[in-house]
Backbone bond lengths (Angstrom), bond angles and torsions (degrees), N, CA, C in turn:
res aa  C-N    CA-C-N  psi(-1)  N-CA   C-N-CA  omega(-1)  CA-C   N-CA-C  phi
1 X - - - 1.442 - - 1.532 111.51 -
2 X 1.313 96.06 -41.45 1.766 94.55 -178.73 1.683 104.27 -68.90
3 X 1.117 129.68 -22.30 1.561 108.40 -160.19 1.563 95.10 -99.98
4 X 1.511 122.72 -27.69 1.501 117.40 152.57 1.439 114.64 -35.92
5 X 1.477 115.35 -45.38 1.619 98.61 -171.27 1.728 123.92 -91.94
6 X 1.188 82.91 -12.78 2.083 112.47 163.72 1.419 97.17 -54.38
7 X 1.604 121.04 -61.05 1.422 117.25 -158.98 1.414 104.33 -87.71
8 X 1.314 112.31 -25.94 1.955 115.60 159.69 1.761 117.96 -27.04
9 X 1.728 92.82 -49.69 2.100 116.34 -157.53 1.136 71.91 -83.66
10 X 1.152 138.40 -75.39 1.493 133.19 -136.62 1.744 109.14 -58.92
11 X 1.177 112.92 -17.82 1.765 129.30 -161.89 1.306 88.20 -96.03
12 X 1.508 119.94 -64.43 1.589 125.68 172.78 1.373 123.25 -50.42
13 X 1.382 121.95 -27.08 1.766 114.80 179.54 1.420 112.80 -96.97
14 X 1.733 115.37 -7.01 1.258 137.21 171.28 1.584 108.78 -66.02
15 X 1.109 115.16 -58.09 1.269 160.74 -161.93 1.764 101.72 -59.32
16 X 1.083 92.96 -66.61 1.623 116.96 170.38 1.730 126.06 -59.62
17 X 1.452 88.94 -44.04 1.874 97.29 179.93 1.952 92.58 -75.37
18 X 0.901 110.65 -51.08 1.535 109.72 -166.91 1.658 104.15 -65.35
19 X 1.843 124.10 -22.73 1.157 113.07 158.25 1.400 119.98 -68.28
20 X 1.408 148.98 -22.34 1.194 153.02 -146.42 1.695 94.14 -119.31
21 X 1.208 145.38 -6.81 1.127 174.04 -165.59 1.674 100.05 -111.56
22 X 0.939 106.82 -40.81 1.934 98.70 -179.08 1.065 84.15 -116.97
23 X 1.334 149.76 -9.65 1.779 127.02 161.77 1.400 106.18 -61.06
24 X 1.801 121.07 -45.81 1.564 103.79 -150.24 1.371 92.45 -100.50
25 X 1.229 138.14 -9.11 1.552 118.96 171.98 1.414 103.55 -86.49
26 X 1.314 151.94 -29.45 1.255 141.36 131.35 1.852 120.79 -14.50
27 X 1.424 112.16 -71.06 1.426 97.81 160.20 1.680 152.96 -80.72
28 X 1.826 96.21 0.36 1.267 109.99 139.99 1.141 119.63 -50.99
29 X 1.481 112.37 -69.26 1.648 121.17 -167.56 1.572 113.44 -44.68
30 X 1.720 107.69 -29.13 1.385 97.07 -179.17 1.344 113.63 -96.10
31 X 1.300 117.13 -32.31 1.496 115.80 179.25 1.570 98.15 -56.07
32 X 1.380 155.71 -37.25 1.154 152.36 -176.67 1.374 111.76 -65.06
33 X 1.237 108.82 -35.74 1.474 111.29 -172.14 1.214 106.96 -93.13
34 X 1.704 133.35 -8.82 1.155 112.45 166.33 1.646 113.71 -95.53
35 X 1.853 106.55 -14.98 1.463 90.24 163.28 1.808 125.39 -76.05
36 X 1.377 116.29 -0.79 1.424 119.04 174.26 1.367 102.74 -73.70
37 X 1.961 109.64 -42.42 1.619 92.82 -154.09 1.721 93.82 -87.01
38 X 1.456 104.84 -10.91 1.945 87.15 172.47 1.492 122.78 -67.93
39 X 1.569 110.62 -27.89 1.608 109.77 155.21 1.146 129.70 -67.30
40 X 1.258 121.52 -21.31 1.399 104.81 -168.36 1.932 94.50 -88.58
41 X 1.523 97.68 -47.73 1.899 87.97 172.19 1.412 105.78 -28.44
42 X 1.605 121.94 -90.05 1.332 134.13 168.41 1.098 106.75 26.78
43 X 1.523 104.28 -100.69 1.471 142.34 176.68 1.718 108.40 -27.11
44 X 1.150 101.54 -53.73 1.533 116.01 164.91 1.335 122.37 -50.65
45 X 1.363 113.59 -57.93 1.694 111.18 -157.49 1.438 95.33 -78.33
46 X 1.343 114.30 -37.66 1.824 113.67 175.85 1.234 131.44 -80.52
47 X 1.653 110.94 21.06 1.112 137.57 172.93 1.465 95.82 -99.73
48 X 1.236 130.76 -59.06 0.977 142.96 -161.14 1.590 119.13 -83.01
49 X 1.441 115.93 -16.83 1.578 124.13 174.04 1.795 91.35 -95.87
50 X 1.183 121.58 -41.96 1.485 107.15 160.16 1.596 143.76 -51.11
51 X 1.134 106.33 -17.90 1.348 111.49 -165.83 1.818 93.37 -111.90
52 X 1.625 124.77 -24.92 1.134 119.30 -175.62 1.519 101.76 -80.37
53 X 1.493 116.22 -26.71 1.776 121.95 178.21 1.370 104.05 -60.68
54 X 1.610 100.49 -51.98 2.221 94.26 -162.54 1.894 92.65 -87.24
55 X 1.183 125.76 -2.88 1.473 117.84 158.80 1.478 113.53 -54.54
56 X 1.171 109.63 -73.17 1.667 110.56 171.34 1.360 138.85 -42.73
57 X 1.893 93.94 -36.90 1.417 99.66 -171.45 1.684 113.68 -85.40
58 X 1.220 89.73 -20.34 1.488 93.90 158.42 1.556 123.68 -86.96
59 X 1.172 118.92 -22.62 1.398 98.97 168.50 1.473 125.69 -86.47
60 X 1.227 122.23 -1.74 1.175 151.68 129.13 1.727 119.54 -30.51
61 X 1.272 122.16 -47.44 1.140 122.18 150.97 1.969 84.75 109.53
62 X 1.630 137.84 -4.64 1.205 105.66 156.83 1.250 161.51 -34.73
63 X 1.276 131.56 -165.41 1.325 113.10 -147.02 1.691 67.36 -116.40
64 X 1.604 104.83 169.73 1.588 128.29 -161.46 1.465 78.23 -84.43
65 X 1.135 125.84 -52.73 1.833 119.98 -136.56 2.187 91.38 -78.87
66 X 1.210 93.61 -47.54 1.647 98.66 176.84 1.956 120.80 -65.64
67 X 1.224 97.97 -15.95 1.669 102.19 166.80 1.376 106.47 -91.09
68 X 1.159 139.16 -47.45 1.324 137.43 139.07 1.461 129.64 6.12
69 X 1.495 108.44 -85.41 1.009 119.33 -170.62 1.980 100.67 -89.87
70 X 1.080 123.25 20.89 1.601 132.25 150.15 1.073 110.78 -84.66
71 X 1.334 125.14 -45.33 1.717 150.19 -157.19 1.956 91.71 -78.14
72 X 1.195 111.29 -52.90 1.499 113.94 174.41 1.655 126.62 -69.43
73 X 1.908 98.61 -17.41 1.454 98.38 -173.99 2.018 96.78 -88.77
74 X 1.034 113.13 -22.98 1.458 120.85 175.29 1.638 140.50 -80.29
75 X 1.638 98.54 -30.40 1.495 111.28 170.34 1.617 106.44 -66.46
76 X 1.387 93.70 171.07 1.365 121.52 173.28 1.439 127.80 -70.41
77 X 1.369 108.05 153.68 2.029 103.86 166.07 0.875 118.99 -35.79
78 X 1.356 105.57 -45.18 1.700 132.52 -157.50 1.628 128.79 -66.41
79 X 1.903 93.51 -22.84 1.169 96.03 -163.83 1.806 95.34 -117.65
80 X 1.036 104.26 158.31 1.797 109.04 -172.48 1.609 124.36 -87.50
81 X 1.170 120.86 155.42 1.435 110.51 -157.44 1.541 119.86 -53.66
82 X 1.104 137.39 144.51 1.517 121.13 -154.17 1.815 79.93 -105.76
83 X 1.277 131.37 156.71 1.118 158.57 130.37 1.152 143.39 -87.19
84 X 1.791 131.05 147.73 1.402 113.73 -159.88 1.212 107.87 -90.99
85 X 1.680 129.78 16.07 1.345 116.15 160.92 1.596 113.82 -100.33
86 X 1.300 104.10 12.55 1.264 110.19 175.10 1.898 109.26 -80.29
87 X 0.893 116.51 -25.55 1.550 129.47 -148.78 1.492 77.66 -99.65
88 X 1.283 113.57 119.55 1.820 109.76 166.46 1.226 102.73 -132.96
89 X 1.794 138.54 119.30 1.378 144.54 118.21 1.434 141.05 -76.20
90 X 0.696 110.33 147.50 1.318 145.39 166.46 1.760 141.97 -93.53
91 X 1.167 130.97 111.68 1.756 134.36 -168.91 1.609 97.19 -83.13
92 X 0.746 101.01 110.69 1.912 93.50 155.09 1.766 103.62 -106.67
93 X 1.372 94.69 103.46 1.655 98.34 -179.19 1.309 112.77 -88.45
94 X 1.341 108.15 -0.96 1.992 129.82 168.46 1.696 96.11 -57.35
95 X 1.179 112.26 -50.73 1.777 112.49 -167.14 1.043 102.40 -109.60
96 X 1.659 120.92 117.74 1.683 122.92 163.82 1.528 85.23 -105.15
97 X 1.711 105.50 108.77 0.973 96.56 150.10 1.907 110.38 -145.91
98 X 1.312 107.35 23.09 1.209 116.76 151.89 1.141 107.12 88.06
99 X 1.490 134.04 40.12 1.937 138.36 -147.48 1.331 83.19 -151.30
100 X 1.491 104.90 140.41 1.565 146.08 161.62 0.983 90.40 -101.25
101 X 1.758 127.19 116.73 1.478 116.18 164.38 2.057 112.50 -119.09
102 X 1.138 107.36 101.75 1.468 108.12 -175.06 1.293 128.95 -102.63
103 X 1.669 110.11 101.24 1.599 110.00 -178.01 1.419 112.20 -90.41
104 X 1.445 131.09 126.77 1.421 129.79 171.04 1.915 99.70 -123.70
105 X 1.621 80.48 139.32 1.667 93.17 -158.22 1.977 103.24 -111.25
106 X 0.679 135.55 -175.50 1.505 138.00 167.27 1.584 100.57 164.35
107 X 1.774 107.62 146.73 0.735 134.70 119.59 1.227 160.08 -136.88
108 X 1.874 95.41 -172.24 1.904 113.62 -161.66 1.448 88.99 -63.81
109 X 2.031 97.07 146.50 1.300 92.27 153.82 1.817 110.14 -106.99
110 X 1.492 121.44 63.36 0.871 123.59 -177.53 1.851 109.16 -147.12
111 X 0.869 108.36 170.22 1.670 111.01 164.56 1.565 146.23 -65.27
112 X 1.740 90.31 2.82 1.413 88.95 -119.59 1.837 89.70 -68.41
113 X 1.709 113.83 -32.81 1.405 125.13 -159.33 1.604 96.63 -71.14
114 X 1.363 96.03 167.62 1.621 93.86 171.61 1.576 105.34 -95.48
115 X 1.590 116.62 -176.00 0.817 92.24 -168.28 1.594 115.20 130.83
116 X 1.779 129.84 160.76 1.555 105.94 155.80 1.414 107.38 -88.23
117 X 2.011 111.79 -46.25 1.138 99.62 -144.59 1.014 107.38 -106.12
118 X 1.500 118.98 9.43 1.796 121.95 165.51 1.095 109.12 63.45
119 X 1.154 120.07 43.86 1.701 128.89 163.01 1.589 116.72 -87.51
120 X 1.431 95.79 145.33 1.659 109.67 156.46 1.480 107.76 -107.58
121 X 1.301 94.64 133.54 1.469 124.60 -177.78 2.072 131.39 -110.80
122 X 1.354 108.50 88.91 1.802 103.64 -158.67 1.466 84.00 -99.70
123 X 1.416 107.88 146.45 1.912 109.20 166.48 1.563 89.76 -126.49
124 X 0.949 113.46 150.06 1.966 121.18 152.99 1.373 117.65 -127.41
125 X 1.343 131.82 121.90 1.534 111.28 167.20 1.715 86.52 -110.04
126 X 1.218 92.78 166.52 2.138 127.53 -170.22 1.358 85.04 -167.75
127 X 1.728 71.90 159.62 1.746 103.31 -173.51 1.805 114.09 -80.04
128 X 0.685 104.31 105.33 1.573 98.80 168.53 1.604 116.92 -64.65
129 X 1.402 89.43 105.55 1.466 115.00 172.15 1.800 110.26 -83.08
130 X 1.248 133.53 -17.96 1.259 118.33 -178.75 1.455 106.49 -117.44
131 X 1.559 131.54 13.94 1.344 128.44 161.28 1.587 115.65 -136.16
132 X 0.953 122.80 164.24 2.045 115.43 169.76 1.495 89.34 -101.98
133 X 1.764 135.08 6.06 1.554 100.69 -178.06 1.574 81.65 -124.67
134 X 1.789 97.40 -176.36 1.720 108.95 -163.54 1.400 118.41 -101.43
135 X 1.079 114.29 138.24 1.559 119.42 -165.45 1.622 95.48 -115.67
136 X 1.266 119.51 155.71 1.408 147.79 -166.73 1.276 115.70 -129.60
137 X 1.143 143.96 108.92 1.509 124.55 158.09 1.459 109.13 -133.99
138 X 1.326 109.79 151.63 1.799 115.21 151.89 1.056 117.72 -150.53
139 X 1.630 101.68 -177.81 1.334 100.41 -145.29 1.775 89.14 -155.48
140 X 1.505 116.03 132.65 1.778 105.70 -172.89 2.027 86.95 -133.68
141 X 1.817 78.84 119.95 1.767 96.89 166.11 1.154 128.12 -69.78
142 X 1.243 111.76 152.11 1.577 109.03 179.76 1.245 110.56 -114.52
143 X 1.595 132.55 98.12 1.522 128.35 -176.48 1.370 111.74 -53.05
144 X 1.649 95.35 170.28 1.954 93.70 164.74 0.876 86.74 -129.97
């Protein structure tokens, strides 16, 4: 009787370690996945307060080097110093139709998006106040 209840504990403390064993890789798995999806937001929203800044400032009609260095006073740690050959537009004097259109691109260096190339993708169009035709620009971040 006693070694029946020996092999009882032994089944039960087995039993137990292998439950506490699928508890914490379970809350690994999630604590990881919410620090992926807090980067990739990140990555996102400062994609997106970037591209609505040089939207304006270009339709505004500023100077490249001074949207620039706005664009650098606003980004993230995360993201690497932006430069003014980074910022590329374009006139299409084919279309007056009065649009600032600004794509800023980056990517994850992780898996986390689906997808191949795991990009974040911000567009803004605004009114162009300093031309009647449509301007284009983008601009692709480089995380750290």
């Amino acid at each position: 009787m006693k070694t029946k209840k020996v092999n009882n504990l032994k089944n039960a403390v087995v039993e137990q370690i292998v439950l506490w064993i699928v508890i914490f890789m379970s809350f690994v798995t999630m604590f990881f996945f919410v620090i992926d999806y807090s980067n990739a937001l990140k990555a996102n929203e400062n994609a997106d307060t970037l591209s609505q800044y040089a939207a304006r400032m270009i339709s505004i009609n500023e100077e490249t080097d001074d949207i620039i260095a706005g664009m650098n006073n606003i980004k993230g740690d995360h993201v690497a110093t932006i430069e003014s050959d980074d910022l590329v537009c374009v006139d299409d004097t084919s279309v007056s139709n009065r649009q600032v259109i600004v794509n800023i691109y980056a990517t994850l260096d992780n898996d986390f998006l689906e997808g191949d190339a795991n990009n974040v993708h911000s567009k803004t169009v605004v009114f162009n106040e300093s031309s009647e035709f449509q301007k284009e620009c983008s601009l692709t971040l480089s995380l750290n």
